[in-house]
C-alpha positions in Angstrom: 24.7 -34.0 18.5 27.1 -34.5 15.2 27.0 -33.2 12.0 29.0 -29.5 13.2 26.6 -28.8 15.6 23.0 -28.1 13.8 21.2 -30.0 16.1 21.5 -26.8 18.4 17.7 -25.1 19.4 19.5 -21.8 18.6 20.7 -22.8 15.3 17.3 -24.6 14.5 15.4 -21.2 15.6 17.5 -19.4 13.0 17.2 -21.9 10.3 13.0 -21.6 10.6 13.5 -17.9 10.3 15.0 -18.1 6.7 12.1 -18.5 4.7 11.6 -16.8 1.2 8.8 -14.5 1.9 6.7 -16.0 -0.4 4.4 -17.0 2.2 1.8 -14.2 3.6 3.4 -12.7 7.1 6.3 -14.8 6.8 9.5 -13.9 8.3 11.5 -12.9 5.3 8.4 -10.9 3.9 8.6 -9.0 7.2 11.9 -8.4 7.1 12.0 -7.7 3.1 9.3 -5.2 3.0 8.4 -2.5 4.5 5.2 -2.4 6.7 2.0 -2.5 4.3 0.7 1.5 5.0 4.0 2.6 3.9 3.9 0.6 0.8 3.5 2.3 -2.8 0.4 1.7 -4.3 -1.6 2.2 -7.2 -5.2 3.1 -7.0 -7.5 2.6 -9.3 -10.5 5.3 -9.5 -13.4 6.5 -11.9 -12.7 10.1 -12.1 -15.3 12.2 -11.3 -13.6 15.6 -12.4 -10.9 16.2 -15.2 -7.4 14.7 -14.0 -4.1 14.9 -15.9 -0.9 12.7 -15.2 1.4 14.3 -12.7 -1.6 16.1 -10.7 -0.4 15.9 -7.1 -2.9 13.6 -4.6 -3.5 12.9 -1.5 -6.1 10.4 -0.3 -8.5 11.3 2.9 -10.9 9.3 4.6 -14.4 8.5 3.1 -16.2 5.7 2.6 -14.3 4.3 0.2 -11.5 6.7 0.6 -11.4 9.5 -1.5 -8.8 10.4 -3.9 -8.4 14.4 -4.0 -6.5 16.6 -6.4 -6.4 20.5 -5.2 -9.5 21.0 -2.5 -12.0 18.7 -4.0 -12.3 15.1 -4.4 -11.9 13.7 -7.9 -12.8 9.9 -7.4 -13.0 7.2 -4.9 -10.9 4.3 -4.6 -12.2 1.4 -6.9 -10.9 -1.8 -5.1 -12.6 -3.1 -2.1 -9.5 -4.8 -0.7 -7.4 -1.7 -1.7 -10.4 0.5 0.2 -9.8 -1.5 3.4 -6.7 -1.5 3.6 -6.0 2.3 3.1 -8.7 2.6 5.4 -6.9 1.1 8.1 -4.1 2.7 7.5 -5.8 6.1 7.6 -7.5 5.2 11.1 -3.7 4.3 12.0 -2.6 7.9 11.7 -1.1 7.6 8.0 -1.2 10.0 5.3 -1.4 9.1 1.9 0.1 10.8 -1.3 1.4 10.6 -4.5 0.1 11.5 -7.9 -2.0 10.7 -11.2 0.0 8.1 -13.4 -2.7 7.1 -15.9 -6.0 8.8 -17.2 -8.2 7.4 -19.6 -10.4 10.2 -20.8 -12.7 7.5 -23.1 -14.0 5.5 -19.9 -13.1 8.5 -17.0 -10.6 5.6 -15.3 -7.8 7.1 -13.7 -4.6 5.1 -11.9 -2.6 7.5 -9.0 0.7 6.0 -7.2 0.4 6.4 -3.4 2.5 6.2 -0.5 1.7 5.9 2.9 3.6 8.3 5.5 3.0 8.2 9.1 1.5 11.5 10.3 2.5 13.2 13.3 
Protein backbone atom coordinates (compact mmCIF):
# COMPACT_ATOMS: atom_id res chain seq x y z
CA UNK A 1 0.00 0.00 0.00
CA UNK A 2 1.55 3.81 -0.51
CA UNK A 3 0.41 6.60 -2.18
CA UNK A 4 -2.19 7.77 1.10
CA UNK A 5 -3.90 4.84 1.14
CA UNK A 6 -5.95 4.39 -2.36
CA UNK A 7 -5.02 1.08 -2.82
CA UNK A 8 -7.88 0.32 -0.24
CA UNK A 9 -11.03 -2.09 -1.72
CA UNK A 10 -13.28 0.44 0.01
CA UNK A 11 -11.76 3.42 -1.45
CA UNK A 12 -11.50 1.58 -5.02
CA UNK A 13 -15.42 0.69 -4.62
CA UNK A 14 -16.08 4.35 -4.21
CA UNK A 15 -13.86 5.64 -6.87
CA UNK A 16 -15.90 3.08 -9.56
CA UNK A 17 -19.07 4.62 -8.31
CA UNK A 18 -18.09 8.16 -9.59
CA UNK A 19 -18.91 8.07 -13.06
CA UNK A 20 -20.53 11.00 -15.08
CA UNK A 21 -23.80 9.48 -15.93
CA UNK A 22 -23.21 9.68 -19.40
CA UNK A 23 -23.39 6.02 -19.67
CA UNK A 24 -26.98 4.26 -19.81
CA UNK A 25 -27.83 2.90 -16.03
CA UNK A 26 -24.68 4.19 -14.75
CA UNK A 27 -24.28 5.10 -11.21
CA UNK A 28 -24.27 8.82 -11.38
CA UNK A 29 -27.29 8.70 -13.91
CA UNK A 30 -29.00 6.83 -11.10
CA UNK A 31 -28.27 8.93 -8.66
CA UNK A 32 -28.67 12.26 -10.87
CA UNK A 33 -32.08 11.57 -12.07
CA UNK A 34 -35.01 10.66 -10.98
CA UNK A 35 -36.45 7.14 -11.90
CA UNK A 36 -37.62 7.14 -15.69
CA UNK A 37 -41.83 7.07 -15.00
CA UNK A 38 -41.39 10.07 -12.97
CA UNK A 39 -39.52 11.92 -15.61
CA UNK A 40 -41.16 14.90 -17.63
CA UNK A 41 -41.77 14.10 -21.00
CA UNK A 42 -42.96 15.41 -24.06
CA UNK A 43 -45.25 13.50 -26.27
CA UNK A 44 -45.70 13.88 -29.52
CA UNK A 45 -49.40 13.13 -30.98
CA UNK A 46 -51.62 13.63 -34.25
CA UNK A 47 -54.62 15.23 -32.73
CA UNK A 48 -57.62 13.77 -33.47
CA UNK A 49 -59.95 16.51 -31.92
CA UNK A 50 -59.36 20.34 -31.58
CA UNK A 51 -56.54 21.01 -28.76
CA UNK A 52 -55.33 24.38 -27.55
CA UNK A 53 -52.02 24.99 -25.49
CA UNK A 54 -52.59 24.83 -21.83
CA UNK A 55 -55.51 22.03 -22.12
CA UNK A 56 -54.99 19.93 -19.02
CA UNK A 57 -53.95 15.91 -20.02
CA UNK A 58 -53.75 12.97 -18.65
CA UNK A 59 -52.56 9.83 -20.52
CA UNK A 60 -54.43 6.26 -19.99
CA UNK A 61 -53.62 3.03 -21.16
CA UNK A 62 -54.39 2.02 -24.91
CA UNK A 63 -52.56 0.56 -27.32
CA UNK A 64 -50.37 3.10 -27.87
CA UNK A 65 -51.45 5.13 -24.91
CA UNK A 66 -53.87 7.55 -25.26
CA UNK A 67 -53.56 11.10 -24.71
CA UNK A 68 -56.99 12.60 -23.27
CA UNK A 69 -58.11 16.16 -22.74
CA UNK A 70 -61.71 16.32 -20.77
CA UNK A 71 -63.52 12.66 -21.16
CA UNK A 72 -62.34 11.77 -24.53
CA UNK A 73 -59.26 10.89 -26.03
CA UNK A 74 -57.67 13.43 -28.49
CA UNK A 75 -54.56 11.45 -29.91
CA UNK A 76 -52.31 8.65 -29.26
CA UNK A 77 -48.84 8.76 -28.51
CA UNK A 78 -46.60 9.00 -31.78
CA UNK A 79 -43.31 7.42 -30.66
CA UNK A 80 -42.82 3.79 -30.37
CA UNK A 81 -40.12 3.97 -27.75
CA UNK A 82 -42.03 6.79 -25.95
CA UNK A 83 -45.32 4.22 -26.25
CA UNK A 84 -43.35 1.51 -24.46
CA UNK A 85 -42.04 3.17 -22.06
CA UNK A 86 -45.28 4.99 -20.76
CA UNK A 87 -46.68 1.78 -21.13
CA UNK A 88 -44.65 0.24 -18.59
CA UNK A 89 -44.95 2.80 -16.45
CA UNK A 90 -48.78 2.64 -16.60
CA UNK A 91 -48.78 -1.19 -15.87
CA UNK A 92 -46.39 -0.06 -12.89
CA UNK A 93 -49.16 1.83 -11.20
CA UNK A 94 -48.23 5.46 -12.51
CA UNK A 95 -50.31 8.19 -13.59
CA UNK A 96 -49.48 10.48 -16.14
CA UNK A 97 -50.26 14.24 -16.53
CA UNK A 98 -49.46 17.42 -17.76
CA UNK A 99 -50.73 19.63 -20.52
CA UNK A 100 -50.72 20.70 -24.37
CA UNK A 101 -47.50 22.76 -25.09
CA UNK A 102 -47.58 22.94 -28.93
CA UNK A 103 -50.51 22.57 -31.54
CA UNK A 104 -50.02 22.80 -35.03
CA UNK A 105 -53.40 23.32 -36.55
CA UNK A 106 -51.83 22.98 -40.45
CA UNK A 107 -50.64 19.27 -39.99
CA UNK A 108 -53.09 18.32 -36.58
CA UNK A 109 -49.52 17.58 -34.62
CA UNK A 110 -49.81 18.36 -31.16
CA UNK A 111 -46.70 18.21 -28.35
CA UNK A 112 -48.13 17.81 -24.35
CA UNK A 113 -45.53 17.80 -21.29
CA UNK A 114 -46.16 14.75 -19.01
CA UNK A 115 -45.12 13.70 -15.73
CA UNK A 116 -45.37 10.45 -14.26
CA UNK A 117 -46.76 10.28 -10.55
CA UNK A 118 -47.12 7.13 -8.73
CA UNK A 119 -50.74 6.26 -8.07
CA UNK A 120 -51.96 5.01 -4.93
Amino acid sequence: MGGGGTDRPEARKHLRGKRTGREVGGAGASALEPPICERTQTLSFLASSPVSVGDAVRVVRANPPAIVVGSGPVGFVADGQQAATITACLDDGYAFVGEIVKVDAQVGSAEATVVGLRSS
